[in-house]
C-alpha positions as CSV (number, residue, x, y, z in Angstrom):
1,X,6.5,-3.6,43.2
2,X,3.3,-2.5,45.1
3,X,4.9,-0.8,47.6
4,X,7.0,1.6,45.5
5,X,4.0,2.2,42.9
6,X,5.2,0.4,40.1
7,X,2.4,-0.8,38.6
8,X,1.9,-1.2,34.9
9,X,-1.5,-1.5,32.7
10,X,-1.1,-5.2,32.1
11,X,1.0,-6.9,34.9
12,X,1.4,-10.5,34.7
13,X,2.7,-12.4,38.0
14,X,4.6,-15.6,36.7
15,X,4.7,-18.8,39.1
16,X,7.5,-21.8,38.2
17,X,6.2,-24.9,39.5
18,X,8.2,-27.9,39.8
19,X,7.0,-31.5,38.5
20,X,7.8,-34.5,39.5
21,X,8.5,-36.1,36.1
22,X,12.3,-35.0,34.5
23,X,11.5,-33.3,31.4
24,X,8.7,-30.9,29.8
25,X,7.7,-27.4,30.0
26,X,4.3,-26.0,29.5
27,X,2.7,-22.5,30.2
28,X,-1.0,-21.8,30.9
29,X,-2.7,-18.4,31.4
30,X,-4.4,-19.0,35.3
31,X,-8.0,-17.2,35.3
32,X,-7.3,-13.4,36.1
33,X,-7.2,-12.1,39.7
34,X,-8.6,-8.5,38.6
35,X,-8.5,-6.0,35.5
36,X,-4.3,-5.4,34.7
37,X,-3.4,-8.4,36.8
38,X,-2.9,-12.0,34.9
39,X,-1.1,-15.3,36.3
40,X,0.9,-17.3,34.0
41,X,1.8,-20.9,35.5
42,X,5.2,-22.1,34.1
43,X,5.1,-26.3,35.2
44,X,8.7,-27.6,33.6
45,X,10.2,-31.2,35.0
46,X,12.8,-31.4,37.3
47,X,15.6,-31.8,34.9
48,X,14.3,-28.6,32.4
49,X,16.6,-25.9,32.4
50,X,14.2,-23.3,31.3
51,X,14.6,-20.7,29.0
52,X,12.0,-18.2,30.4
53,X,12.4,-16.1,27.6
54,X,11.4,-18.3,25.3
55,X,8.4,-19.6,27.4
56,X,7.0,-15.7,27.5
57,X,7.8,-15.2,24.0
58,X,5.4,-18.7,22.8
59,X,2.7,-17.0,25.3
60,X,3.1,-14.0,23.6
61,X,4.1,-11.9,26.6
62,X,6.6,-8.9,26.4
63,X,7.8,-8.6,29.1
64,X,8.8,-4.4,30.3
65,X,10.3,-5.9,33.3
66,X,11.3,-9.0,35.4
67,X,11.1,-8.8,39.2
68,X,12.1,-11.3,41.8
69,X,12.6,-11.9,45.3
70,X,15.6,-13.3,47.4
71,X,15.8,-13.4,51.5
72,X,19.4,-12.3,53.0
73,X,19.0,-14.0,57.0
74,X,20.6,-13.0,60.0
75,X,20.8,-15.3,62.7
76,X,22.1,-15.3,66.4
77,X,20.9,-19.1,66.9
78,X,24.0,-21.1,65.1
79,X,22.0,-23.9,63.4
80,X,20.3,-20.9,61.2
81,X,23.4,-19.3,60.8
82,X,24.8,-22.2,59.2
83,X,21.5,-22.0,57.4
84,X,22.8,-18.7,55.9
85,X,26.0,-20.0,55.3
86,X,24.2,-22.5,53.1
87,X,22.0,-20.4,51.1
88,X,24.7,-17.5,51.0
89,X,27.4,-20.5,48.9
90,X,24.7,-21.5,46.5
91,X,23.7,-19.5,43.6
92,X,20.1,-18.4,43.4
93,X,17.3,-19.5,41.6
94,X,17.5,-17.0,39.1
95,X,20.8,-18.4,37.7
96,X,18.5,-21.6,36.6
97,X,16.3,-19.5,34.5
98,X,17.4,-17.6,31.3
99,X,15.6,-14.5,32.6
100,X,16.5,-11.5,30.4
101,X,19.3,-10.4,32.8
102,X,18.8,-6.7,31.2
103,X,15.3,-6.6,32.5
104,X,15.8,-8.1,35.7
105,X,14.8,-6.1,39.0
106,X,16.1,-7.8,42.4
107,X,13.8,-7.1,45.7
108,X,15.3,-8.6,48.8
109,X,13.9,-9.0,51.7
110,X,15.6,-9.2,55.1
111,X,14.8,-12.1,57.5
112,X,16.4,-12.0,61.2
113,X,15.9,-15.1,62.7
């Protein structure tokens, strides 16, 4: 996103945290890191399969634009590479969020190991 220029007037970085109790889902607006550039905290339970749409839509966010990040590892030492085997079987994160899949933008990043 920053390297490549995209940059919006309002961008808003959203961070899913975890809890440790099964069920609930709030959002919060985090103070802002500088003009055009808002946090918005998602805490849901462990159990929550979240709609994400719907969490932006409460918060009154419309969203242009979804991005997210996923590692693809390479490996010559052969307890990462059945690391990679791992995380290459299971689906990502993004398949536990209802995202809007027409506005999603995938950045990988490459990890040798």
């Amino acid at each position: 996103m920053f390297y490549h220029g995209i940059m919006y007037e309002d961008n808003i970085l959203v961070s899913i945290i975890k809890r440790e109790d099964p069920y609930g889902v709030t959002g919060f607006f985090k103070p802002d890191l500088s003009d055009g550039l808002r946090v918005f905290e998602v805490q849901t339970g462990y159990m929550e399969v979240v709609d994400m749409e719907e969490v932006l839509r409460e918060a009154d966010i419309e969203e242009r634009s979804v991005f997210y990040g996923l590692e693809d590892i390479t490996a010559g030492n052969p307890f990462w590479k059945l690391f990679h085997l791992i995380k290459k079987v299971t689906p990502p994160f993004i398949n536990f969020y209802k995202f809007p899949s027409r506005k999603l933008h995938g950045v990988l990043t490459k990890v040798t190991m």
